[in-house]
GUKOL-91563 format. One line per 5 residues: for each residue x, y, z of C-alpha. Coordinates in steps of 0.001 Angstrom, whole numbers, plus 500000, padded with zeros to 6 digits. Layout:
N
X:Y:Z  ...
//
This chain:
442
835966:769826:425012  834568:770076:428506  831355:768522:429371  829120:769511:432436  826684:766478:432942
824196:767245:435063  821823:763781:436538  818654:764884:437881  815954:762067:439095  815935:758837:440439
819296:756107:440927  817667:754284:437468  818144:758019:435638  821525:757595:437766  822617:754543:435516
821367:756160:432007  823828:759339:432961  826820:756937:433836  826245:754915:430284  825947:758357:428607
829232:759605:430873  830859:756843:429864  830265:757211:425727  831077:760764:426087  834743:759824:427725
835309:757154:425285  834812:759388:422314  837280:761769:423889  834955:764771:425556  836086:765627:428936
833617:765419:432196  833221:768587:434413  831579:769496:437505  832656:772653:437249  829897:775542:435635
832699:777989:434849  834635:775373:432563  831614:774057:430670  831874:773976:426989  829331:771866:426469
826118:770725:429173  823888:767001:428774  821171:767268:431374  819603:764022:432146  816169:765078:433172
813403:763457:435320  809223:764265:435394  807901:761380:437641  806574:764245:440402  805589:768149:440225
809175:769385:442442  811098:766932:440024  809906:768258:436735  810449:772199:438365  813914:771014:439241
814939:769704:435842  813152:772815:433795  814828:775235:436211  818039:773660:434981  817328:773524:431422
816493:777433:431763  819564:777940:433827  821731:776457:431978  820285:777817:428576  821749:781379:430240
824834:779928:429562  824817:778963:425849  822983:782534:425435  826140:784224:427038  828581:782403:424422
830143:780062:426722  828672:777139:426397  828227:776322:422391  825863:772904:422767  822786:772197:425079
821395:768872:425061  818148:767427:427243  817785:763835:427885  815562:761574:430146  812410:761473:431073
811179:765162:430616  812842:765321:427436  811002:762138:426350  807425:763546:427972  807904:766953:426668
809862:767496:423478  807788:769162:421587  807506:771972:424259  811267:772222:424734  811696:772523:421264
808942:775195:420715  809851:777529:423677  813527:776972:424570  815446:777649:421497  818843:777366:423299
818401:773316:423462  819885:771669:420463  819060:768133:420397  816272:766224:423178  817115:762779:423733
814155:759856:424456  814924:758167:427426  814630:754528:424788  817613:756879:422684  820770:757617:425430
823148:755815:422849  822493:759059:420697  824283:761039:422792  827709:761111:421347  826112:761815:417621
824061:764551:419257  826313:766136:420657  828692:766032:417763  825801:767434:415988  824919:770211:417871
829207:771326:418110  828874:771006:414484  825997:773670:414250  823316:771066:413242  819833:770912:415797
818587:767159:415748  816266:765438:417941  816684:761101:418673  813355:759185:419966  813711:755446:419533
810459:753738:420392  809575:752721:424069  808995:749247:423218  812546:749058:422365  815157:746854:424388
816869:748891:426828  820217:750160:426289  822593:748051:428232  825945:746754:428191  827563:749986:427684
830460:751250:429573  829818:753402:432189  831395:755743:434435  830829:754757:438253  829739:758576:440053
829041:757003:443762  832380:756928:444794  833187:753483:443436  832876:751620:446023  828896:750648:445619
826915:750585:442049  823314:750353:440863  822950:747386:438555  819651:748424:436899  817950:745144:435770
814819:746071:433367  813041:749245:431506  809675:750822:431952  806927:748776:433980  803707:747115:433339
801540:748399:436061  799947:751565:435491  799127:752714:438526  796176:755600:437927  799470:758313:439529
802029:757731:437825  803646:758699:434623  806245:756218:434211  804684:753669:431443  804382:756861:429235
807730:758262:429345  809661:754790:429979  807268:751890:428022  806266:748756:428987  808485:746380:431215
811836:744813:429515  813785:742850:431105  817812:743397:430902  819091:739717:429356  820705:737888:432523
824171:737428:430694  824420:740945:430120  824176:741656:433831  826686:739211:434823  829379:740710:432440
828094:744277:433837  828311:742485:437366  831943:741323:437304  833356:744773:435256  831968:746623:438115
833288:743822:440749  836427:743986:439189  836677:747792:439375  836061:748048:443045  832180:747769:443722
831805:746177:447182  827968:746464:447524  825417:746139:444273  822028:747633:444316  819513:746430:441866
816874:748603:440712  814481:748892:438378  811003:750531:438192  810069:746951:439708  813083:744554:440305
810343:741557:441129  809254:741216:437242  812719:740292:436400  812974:737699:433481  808853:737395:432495
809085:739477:429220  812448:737669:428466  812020:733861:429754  808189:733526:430548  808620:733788:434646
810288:735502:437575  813793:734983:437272  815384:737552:440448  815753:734852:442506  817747:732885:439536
820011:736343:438816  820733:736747:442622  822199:733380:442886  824410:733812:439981  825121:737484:441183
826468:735797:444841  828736:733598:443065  831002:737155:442231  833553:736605:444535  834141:740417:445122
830855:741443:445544  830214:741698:449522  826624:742982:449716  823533:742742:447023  820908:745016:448100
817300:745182:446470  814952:747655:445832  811565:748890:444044  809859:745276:445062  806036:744939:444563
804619:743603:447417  802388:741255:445352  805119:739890:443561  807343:738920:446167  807654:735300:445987
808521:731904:448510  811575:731133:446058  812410:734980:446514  811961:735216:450180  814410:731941:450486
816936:733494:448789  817159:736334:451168  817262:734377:453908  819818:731910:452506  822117:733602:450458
824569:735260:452718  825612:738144:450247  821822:739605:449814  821259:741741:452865  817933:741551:454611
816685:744947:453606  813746:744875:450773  812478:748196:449386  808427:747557:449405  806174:750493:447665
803006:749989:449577  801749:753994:448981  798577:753504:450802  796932:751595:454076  793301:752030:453268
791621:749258:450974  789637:751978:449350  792628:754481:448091  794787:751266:446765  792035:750820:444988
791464:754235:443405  795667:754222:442824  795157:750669:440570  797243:749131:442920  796927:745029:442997
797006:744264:447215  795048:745170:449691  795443:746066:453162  795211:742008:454310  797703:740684:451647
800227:743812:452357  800023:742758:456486  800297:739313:455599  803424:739676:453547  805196:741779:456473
804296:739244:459085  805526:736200:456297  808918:738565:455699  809515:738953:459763  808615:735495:460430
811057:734195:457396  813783:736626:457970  813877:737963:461945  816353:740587:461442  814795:742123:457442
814792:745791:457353  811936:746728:455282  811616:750416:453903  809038:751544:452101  806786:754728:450628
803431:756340:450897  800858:758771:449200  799197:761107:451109  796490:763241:450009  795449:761196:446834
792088:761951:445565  789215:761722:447052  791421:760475:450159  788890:761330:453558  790511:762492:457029
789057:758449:457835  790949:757097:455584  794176:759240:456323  793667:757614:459732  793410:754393:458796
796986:754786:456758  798383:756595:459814  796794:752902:461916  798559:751268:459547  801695:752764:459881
801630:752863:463404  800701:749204:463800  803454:748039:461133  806403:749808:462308  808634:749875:459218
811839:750154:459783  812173:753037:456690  809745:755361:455350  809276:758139:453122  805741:760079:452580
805087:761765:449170  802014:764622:448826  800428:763306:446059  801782:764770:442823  798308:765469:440105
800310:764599:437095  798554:765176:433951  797871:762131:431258  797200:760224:434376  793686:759042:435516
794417:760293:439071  794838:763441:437687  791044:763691:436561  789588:762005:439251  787172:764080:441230
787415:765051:444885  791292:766506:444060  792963:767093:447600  793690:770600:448696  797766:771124:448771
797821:772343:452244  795687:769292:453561  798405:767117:451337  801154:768361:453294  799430:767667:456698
798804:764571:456348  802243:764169:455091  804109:765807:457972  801787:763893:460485  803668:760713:458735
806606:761840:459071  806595:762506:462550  804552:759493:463126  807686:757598:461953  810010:759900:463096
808848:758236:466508  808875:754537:465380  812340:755212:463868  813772:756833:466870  812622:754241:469049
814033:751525:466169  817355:753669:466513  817957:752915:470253  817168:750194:470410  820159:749154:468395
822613:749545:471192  824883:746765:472526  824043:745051:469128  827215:744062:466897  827173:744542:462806
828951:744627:459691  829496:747956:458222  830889:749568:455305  833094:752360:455563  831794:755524:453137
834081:758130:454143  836108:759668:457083  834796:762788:458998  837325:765256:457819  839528:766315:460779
838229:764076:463196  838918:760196:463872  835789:759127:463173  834161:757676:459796  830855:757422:458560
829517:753703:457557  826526:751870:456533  824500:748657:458037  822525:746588:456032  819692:748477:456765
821031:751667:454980  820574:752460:451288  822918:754765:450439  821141:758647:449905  817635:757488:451280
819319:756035:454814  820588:757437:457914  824560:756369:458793  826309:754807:461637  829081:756615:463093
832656:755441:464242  835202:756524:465949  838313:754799:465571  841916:755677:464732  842324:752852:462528
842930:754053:459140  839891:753068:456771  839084:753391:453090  835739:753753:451473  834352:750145:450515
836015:748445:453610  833971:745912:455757  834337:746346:459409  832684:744958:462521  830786:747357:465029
829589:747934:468088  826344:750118:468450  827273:752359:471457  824148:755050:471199  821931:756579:468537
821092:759768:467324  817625:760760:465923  817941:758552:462581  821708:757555:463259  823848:755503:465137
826914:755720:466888  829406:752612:467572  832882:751473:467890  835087:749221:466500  835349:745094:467880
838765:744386:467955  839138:741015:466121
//
């Protein structure tokens, strides 16, 4: 039976499909990527933002063409849409046969058995539930880098965002649990593991009464085939001295840290329920550059959140300006319903949103450039993601480069390179976002 699995969402919905991947293949269904073969289709869905949740019901209605033409005899819906709306995917798309909680992706081999067998079920577990972990999964990023995701759901509830709702409350992954996950994906050829979460800072409070990242990355560095340990999704508020120390001890965490800050006006952080101010955010940044010379910090912003002013756009766009992160990514505020945001007065008109947005972009756009050249004549460690086909020339990532969110540095070289190898670089140029480089000799 062949099996189209479709992830939509973020790399955390990313580790949910490989679990569910990976209980599909053990039970014996085959894994396409191929529409025309599909017997069967499991879309893992995501909701967190308005293009997100029009992606992932676009899908559901695309692929519900296919079980209406007879090819495909079982639909199922998981993740976070699934979990946020199942009662309105049940109601008005009759093609779906079972929904799937985002608390419930063990389910998915008995739904889908189900649902071949003619039967329509539906699997919510409650949110408060430990997280599903442990499983085996199958790696989709090319094998040679993994997500590690460390904890469920998150505490916060900032007024924007949906995620408490559709994931629950934070719950931490137990530590030995990620250590066996650790070494199976060490020992199948994962060079580089990313840990993510919907905050990776919390890690350990629900389970052991205090922050425990700082404990897990120094048992994670002890994996002798692990090369790089890259972190993202860290509150600014809860980054820590013992966590800072790590990052600038430990030689296998690269100096890159993944800050949401969303906003650079005391009065909006406010209105989002977000727990730093302006002060504390620019006081962390200095702390971080001060600590750790060379740290790459990326991080994301709001614009056009209610009752946001042109004066306090401008104080953001100050902000930015003055900060100079070395990644960033601006978001038009998303009016989500079952959010307080959402019924806040003084809503921001979508065309003003997408202003202010573009004037961040090419705000950093300049900042980044700038970044970008001045990278020549330096010398880094790479890792090799692919070759350029045709061409001797392969594209790699620094340190400073999460994979899909990044830009790449380029190299030519007729040495012959496989993804997941470690090579030292030259930076010879940049281009716009990227750089260019050449091999040292060693």
């Amino acid at each position: 039976m062949n099996v189209l699995f479709i992830s939509l969402g973020c790399d955390k919905n990313l580790v949910d499909s490989e679990m569910m991947i990976g209980m599909l293949t053990e039970k014996g269904y085959f894994i396409t990527d191929d529409e025309t073969q599909a017997e069967a289709v499991v879309i893992n869905t995501c909701c967190f933002i308005g293009d997100a949740k029009e992606e992932s019901i676009n899908t559901i209605l695309e692929m519900a063409e296919l079980k209406k033409s007879g090819q495909v005899k079982a639909l199922i819906v998981a993740g976070c849409l699934a979990e946020r709306y199942r009662e309105e995917i049940q109601e008005e798309i009759e093609e779906v046969d079972a929904i799937i909680g985002t608390a419930s992706i063990n389910a998915v081999v008995k739904a889908l058995d189900q649902a071949l067998a003619g039967n329509r079920a539906n699997y919510f577990d409650p949110l408060d539930k430990a997280p599903v972990s442990g499983k085996k999964r199958a790696i989709t990023t090319g094998g040679h880098y993994a997500y590690l995701k460390i904890a469920e759901g998150c505490n916060k509830h900032c007024t924007y965002c949906i995620i408490p709702k559709v994931r629950g409350n934070y719950r931490s992954v137990p530590m030995e649990v990620l250590l066996t996950e650790a070494k199976q994906l060490a020992e199948g050829g994962v060079r580089e593991l990313i840990l993510v979460a919907q905050e990776t800072t919390l890690y350990g409070v629900d389970l052991y009464g205090e922050k425990r990242l700082p404990v897990l990355l120094k048992e994670l560095a002890k994996i002798e085939d692990l090369k790089w340990i890259r972190l993202l999704y860290c509150y600014p508020e809860e980054i820590t001295d013992e966590l800072i120390e790590i990052i600038k001890t430990e030689s296998k965490i690269c100096h890159y840290l993944d800050i949401p800050i969303q906003s650079g006006c005391d009065k909006i952080l406010k209105r989002m329920g977000r727990r730093t101010n302006r002060e504390q955010i620019t006081g962390l940044i200095e702390k971080l550059r001060e600590e750790i010379p060379d740290i790459c910090i990326r991080t994301t912003f709001i614009t056009g959140f209610p009752g946001e002013t042109e004066e306090d756009h401008e104080e953001t766009m100050e902000f930015v300006n003055a900060m100079e992160f070395d990644r960033l990514g601006a978001f038009a505020y998303s009016q989500e319903e079952d959010t307080p945001a959402a019924e806040l007065p003084e809503q921001v008109e979508e065309e003003t949103k997408l202003r202010r947005q573009e004037e961040m972009m090419e705000l950093q756009q300049e900042i980044a450039f700038e970044a970008a050249e001045e990278m020549t004549g330096k010398v880094l460690t790479v890792m090799v993601e692919g070759k350029i086909a045709d061409d001797d020339a392969y594209v790699t990532r620094t340190y400073k480069d999460a994979p899909g969110v990044d830009g790449y540095l380029f190299v030519r070289t007729r040495r012959s390179l496989m993804s997941g190898d470690f090579i030292t670089v030259k930076v010879t140029g940049s281009h716009e976002y990227d750089l260019m480089g050449e091999p040292v000799e060693e």
